[in-house]
C-alpha beads as a LAMMPS data file, in Angstrom:
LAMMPS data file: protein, C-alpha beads

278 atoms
277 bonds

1 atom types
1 bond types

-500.0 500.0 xlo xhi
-500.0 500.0 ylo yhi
-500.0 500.0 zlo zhi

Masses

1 110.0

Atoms # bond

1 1 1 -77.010 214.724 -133.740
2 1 1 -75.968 216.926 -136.942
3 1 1 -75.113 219.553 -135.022
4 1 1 -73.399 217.872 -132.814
5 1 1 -71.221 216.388 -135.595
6 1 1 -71.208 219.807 -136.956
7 1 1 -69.912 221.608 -134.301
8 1 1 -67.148 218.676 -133.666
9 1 1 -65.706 218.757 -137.269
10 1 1 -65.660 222.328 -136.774
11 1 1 -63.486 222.451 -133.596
12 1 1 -61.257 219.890 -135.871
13 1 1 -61.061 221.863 -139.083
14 1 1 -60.293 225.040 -136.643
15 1 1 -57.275 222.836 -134.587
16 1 1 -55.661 221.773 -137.987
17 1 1 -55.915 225.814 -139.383
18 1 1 -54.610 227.413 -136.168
19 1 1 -51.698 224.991 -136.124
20 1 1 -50.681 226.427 -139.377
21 1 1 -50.894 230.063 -138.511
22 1 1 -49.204 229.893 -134.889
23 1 1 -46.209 227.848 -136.830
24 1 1 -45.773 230.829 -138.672
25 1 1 -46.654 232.968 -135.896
26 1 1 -43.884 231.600 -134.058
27 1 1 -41.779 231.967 -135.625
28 1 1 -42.326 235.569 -136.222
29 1 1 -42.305 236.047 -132.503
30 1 1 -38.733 234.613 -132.209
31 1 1 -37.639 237.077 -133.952
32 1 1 -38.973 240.042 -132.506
33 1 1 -37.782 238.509 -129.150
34 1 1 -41.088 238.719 -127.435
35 1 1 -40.745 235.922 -125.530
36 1 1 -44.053 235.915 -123.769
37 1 1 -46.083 235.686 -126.905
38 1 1 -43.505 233.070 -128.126
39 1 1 -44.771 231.364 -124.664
40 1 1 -48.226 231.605 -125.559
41 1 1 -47.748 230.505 -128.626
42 1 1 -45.889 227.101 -128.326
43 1 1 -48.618 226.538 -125.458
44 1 1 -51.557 227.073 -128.588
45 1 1 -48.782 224.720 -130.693
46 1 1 -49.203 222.454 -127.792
47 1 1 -53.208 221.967 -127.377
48 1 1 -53.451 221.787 -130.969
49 1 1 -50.785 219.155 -131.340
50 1 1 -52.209 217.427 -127.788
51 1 1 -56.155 217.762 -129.940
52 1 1 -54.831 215.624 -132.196
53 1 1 -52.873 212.579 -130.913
54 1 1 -49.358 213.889 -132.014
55 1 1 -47.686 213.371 -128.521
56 1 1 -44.318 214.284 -129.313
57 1 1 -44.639 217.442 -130.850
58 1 1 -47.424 218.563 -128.300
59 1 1 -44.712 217.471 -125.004
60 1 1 -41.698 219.588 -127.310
61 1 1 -44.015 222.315 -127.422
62 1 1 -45.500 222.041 -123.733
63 1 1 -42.217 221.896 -122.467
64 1 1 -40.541 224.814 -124.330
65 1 1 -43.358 227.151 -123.469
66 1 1 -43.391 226.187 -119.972
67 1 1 -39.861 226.933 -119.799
68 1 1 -40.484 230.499 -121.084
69 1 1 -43.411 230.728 -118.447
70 1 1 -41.515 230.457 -115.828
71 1 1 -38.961 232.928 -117.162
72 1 1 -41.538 235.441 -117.353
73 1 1 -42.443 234.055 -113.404
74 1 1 -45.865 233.948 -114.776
75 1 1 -47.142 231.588 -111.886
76 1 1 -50.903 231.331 -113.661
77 1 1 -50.103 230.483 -116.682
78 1 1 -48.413 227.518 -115.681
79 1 1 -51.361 225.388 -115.067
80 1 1 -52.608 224.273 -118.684
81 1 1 -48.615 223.044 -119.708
82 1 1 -48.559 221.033 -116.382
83 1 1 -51.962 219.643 -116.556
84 1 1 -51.132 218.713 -120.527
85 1 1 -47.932 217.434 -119.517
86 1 1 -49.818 215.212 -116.711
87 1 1 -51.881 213.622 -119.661
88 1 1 -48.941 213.179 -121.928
89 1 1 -47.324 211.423 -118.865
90 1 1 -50.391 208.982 -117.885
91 1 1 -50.404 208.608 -121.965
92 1 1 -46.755 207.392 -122.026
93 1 1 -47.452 204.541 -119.041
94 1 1 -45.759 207.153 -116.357
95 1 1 -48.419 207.794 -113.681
96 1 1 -45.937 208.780 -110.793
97 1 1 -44.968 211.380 -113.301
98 1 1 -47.798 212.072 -114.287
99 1 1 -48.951 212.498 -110.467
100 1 1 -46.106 214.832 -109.647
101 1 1 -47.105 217.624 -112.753
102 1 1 -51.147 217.303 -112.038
103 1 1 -50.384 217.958 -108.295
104 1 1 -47.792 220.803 -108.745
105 1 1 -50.847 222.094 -111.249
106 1 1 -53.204 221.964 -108.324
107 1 1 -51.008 223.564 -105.763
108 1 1 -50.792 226.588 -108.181
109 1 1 -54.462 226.779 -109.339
110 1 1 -55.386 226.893 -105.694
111 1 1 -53.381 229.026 -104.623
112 1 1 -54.470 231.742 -107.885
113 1 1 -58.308 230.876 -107.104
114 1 1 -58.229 229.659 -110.342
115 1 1 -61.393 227.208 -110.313
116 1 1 -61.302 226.090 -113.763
117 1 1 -58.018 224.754 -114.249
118 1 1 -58.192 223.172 -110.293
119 1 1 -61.084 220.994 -111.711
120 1 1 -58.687 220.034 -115.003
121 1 1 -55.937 219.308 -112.369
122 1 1 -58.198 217.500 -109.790
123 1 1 -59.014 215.133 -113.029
124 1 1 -55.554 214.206 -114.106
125 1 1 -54.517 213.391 -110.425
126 1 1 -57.963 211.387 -110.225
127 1 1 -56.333 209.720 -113.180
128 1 1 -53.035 208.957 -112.356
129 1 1 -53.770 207.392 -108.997
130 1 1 -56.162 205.641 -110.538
131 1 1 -53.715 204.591 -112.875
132 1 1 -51.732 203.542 -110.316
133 1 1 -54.501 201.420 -108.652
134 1 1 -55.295 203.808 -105.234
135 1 1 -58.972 203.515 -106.378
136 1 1 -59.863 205.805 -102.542
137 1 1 -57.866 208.476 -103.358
138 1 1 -58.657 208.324 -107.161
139 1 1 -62.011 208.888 -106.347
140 1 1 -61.371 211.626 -103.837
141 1 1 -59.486 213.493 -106.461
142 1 1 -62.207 213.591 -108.876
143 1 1 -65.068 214.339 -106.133
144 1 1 -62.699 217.672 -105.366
145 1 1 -62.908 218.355 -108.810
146 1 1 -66.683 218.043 -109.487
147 1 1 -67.126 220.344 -106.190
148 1 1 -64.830 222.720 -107.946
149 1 1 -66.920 222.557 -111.109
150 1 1 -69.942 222.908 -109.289
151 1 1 -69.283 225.815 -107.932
152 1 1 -68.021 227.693 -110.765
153 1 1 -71.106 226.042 -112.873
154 1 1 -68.384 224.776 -115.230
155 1 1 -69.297 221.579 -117.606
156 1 1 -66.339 219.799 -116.562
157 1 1 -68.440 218.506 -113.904
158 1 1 -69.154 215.849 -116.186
159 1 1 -65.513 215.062 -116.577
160 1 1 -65.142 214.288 -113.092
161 1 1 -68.121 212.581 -112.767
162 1 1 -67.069 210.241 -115.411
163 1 1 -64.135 209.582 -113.546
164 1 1 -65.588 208.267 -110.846
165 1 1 -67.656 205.937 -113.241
166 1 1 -64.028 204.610 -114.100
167 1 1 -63.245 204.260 -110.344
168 1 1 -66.889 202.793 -109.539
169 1 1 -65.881 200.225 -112.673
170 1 1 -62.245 199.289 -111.389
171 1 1 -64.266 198.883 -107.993
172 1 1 -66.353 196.547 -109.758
173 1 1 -69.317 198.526 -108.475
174 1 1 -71.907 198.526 -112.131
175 1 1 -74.914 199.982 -110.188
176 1 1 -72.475 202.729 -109.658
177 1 1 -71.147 203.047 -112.267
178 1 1 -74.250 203.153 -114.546
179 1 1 -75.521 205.630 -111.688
180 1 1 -73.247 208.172 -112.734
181 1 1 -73.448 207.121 -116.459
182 1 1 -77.214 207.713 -116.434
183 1 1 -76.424 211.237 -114.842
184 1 1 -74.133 212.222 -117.156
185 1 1 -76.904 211.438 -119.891
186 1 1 -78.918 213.781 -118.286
187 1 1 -76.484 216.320 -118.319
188 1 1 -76.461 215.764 -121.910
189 1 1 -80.094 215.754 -122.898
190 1 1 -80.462 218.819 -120.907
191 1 1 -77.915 220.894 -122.495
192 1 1 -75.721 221.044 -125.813
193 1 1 -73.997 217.585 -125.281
194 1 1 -70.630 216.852 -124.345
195 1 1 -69.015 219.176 -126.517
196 1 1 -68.497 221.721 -123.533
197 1 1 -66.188 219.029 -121.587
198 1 1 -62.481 218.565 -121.335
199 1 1 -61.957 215.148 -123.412
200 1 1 -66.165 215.171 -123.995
201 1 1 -64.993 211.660 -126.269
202 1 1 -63.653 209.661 -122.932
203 1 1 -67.090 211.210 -121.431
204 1 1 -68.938 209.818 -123.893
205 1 1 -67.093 206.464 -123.907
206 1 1 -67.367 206.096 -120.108
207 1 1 -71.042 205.984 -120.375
208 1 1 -70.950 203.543 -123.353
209 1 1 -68.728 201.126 -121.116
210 1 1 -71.042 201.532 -118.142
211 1 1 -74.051 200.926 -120.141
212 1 1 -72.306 197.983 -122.294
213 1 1 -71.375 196.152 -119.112
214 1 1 -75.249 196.285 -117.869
215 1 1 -76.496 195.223 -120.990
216 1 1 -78.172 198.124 -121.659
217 1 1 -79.656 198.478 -125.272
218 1 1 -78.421 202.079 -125.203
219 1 1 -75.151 201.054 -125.983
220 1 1 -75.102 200.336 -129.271
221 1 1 -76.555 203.530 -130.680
222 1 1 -74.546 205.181 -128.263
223 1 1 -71.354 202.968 -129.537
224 1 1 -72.647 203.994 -133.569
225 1 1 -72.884 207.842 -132.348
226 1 1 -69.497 208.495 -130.782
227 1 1 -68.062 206.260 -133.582
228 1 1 -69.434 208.436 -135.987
229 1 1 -68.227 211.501 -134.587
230 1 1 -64.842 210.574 -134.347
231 1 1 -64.552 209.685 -137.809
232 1 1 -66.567 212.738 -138.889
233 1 1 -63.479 214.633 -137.101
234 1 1 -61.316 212.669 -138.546
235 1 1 -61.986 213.558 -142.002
236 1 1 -62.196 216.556 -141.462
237 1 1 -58.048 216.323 -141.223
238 1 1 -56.596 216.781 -144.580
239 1 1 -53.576 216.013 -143.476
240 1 1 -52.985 211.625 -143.403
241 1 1 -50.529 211.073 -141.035
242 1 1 -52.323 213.813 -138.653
243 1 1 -55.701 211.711 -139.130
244 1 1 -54.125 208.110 -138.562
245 1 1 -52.702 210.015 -135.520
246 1 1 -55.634 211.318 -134.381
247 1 1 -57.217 208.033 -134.349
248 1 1 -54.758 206.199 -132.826
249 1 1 -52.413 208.423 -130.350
250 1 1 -55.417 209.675 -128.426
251 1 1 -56.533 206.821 -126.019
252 1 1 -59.868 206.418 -125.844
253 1 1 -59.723 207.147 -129.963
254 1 1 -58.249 203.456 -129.606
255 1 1 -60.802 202.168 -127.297
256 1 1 -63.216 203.114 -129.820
257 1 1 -62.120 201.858 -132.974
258 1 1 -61.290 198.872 -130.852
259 1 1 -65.263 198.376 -129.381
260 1 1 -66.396 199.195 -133.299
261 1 1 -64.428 196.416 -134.699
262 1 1 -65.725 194.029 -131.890
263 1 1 -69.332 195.164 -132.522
264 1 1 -68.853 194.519 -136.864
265 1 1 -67.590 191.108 -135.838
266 1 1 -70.478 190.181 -133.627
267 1 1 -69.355 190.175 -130.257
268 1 1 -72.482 190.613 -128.005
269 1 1 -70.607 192.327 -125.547
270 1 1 -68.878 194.379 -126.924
271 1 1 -65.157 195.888 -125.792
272 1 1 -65.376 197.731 -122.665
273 1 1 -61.226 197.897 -121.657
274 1 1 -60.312 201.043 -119.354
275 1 1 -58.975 204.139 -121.857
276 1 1 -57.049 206.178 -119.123
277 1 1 -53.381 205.242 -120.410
278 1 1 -52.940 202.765 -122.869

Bonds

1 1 1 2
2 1 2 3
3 1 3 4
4 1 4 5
5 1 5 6
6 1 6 7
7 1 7 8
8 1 8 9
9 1 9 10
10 1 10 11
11 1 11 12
12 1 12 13
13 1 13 14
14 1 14 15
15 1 15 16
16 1 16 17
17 1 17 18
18 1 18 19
19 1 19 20
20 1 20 21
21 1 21 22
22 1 22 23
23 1 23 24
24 1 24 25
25 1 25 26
26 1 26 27
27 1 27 28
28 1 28 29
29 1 29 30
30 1 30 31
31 1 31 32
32 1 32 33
33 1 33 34
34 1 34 35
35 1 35 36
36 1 36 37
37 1 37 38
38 1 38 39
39 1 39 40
40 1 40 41
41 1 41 42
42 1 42 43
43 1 43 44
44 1 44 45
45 1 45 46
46 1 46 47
47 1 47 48
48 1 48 49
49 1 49 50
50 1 50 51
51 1 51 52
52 1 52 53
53 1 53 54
54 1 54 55
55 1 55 56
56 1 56 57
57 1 57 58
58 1 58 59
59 1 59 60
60 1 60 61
61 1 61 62
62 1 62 63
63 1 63 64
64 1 64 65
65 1 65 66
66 1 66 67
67 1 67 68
68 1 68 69
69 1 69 70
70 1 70 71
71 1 71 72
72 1 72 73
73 1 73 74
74 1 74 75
75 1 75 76
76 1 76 77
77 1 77 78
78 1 78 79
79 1 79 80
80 1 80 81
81 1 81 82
82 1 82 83
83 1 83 84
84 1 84 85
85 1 85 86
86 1 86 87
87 1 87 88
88 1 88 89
89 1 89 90
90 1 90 91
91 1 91 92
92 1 92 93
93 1 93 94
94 1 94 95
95 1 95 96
96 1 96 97
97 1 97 98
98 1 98 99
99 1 99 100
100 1 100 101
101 1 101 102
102 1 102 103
103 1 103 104
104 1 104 105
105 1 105 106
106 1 106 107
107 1 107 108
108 1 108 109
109 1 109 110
110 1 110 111
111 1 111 112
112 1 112 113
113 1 113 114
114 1 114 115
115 1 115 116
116 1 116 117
117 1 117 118
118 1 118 119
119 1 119 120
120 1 120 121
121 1 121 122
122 1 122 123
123 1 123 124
124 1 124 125
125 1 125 126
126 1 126 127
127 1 127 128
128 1 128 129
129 1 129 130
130 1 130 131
131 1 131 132
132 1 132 133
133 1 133 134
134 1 134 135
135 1 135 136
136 1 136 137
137 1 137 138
138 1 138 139
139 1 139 140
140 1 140 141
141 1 141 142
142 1 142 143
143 1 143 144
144 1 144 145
145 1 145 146
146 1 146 147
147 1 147 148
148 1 148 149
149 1 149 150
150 1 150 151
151 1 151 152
152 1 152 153
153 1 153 154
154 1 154 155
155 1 155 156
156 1 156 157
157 1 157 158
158 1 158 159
159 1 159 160
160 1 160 161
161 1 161 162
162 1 162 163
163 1 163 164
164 1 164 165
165 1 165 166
166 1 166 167
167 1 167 168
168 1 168 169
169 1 169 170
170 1 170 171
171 1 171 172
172 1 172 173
173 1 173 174
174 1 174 175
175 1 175 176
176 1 176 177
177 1 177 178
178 1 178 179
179 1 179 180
180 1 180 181
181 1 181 182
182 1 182 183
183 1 183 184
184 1 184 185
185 1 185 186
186 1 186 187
187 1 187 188
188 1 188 189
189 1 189 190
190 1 190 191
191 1 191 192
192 1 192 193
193 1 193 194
194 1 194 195
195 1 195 196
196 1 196 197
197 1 197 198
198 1 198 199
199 1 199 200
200 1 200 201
201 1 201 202
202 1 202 203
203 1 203 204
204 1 204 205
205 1 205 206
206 1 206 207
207 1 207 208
208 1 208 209
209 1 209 210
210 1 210 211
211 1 211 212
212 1 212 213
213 1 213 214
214 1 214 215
215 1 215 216
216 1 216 217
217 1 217 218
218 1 218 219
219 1 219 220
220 1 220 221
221 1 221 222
222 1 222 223
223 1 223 224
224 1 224 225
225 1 225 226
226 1 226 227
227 1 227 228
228 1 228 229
229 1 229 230
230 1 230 231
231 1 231 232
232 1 232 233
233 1 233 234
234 1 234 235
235 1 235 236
236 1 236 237
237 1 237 238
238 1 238 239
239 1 239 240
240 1 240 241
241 1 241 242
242 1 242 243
243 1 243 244
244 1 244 245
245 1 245 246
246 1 246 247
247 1 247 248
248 1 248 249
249 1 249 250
250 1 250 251
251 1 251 252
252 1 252 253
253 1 253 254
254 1 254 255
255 1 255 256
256 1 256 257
257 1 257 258
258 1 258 259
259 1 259 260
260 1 260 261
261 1 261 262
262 1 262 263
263 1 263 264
264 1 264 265
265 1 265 266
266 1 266 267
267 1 267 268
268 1 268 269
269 1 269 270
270 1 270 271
271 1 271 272
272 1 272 273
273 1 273 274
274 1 274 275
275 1 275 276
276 1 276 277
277 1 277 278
């Protein structure tokens, strides 16, 4: 569990340093006109931002970087910025939009044979249509993805896999649902946790839902671990308004502090509402 916690206030404390040195970097870059490392750059400005809940300057960044992408007709490298920008979409309430960038995402990872960011893609369109209530193909979407991870023994299986939890849930399927939670525990006794996932905190919160719904008494420590964590990152932020945001632009951050505040006032069951948008 400590390191765990020590290797997720480190990925924190890293986010919040490199944002500082590619600001400066880019702005060294602009003025060397190399616009392809100005590209990179603003897409680094952009996960960091994205890391930590501050949506509008990780979509500013996305998009400007993007833009210089495909200047440079770098077809690749425009995968992560759509796939980000699919998030940032389902995060704003605009699944068709968010639909459109994870597909166009797809249709270029495919086509590249690039494995990796095909499983990220197959994940956001798993969670805009299931955002959008098409629970078949939702769950289609994210089996294509954990067949992609599979095959390229990538730990983002387990971010597909909790996706289909979420569709099993909307379904109103639990034995399904705390099927694939219980598998995803396994996955994460048997190696070094979540940490190796996509968004390893929705993971971990889409087992905690499954388990909270069946009454199992593996929630609450479960609830008390992820809890922890989050706020262990979240000190690590030295910055206030970049902690506040971390806590609350990043959805299932929300769902958390929400579920914690349920559990402190003695709710038995807990708060088990869907993270993917809202």
């Amino acid at each position: 569990m400590l390191s765990v916690l020590a290797v997720a206030v480190s990925r924190i404390s890293s986010c919040v340093a490199g944002l500082r040195l590619d600001q400066q970097g880019l702005a060294i870059w602009r003025d060397l006109g190399d616009r392809m490392t100005e590209a990179i750059t603003l897409t680094n400005l952009a996960g960091g931002w994205f890391d930590l809940g501050a949506t509008t300057e990780a979509r500013q960044c996305t998009v400007e970087g993007l833009k210089l992408i495909r200047d440079a007709g770098d077809r690749m490298a425009e995968c992560s910025p759509l796939i980000r920008l699919s998030t940032l979409d389902l995060w704003a309430g605009d699944a068709t939009r968010a639909l459109e960038h994870a597909r166009t995402a797809l249709e270029i990872a495919t086509s590249v044979q690039a494995s990796d960011l095909e499983v990220l893609a197959c994940c956001c369109i798993g969670e805009a249509e299931l955002a959008l209530g098409r629970l078949e193909a939702a769950d289609r979407a994210y089996e294509h993805g954990a067949e992609a991870a599979r095959r390229i023994g990538e730990a983002t299986e387990s971010d597909a896999l909790a996706g289909r939890a979420r569709v099993a849930r909307e379904r109103g399927d639990r034995a399904a649902a705390q099927a694939l939670a219980e598998e995803l525990l396994r996955r994460r006794g048997a190696g070094a946790g979540w940490l190796a996932c996509e968004r390893s905190t929705l993971v971990a919160y889409t087992c905690w839902q499954a388990l909270a719904e069946a009454g199992d008494p593996r929630a609450v420590p479960l609830l008390v671990e992820i809890h922890d964590r989050l706020h262990a990152e979240a000190e690590a932020i030295d910055d206030a308004a970049l902690r506040a945001g971390f806590l609350s632009g990043i959805p299932e951050h929300r769902h958390i502090e929400a579920a914690w505040r349920c559990a402190a006032g003695g709710d038995t069951l807990l708060h088990t509402s869907a993270p993917s948008s809202t």
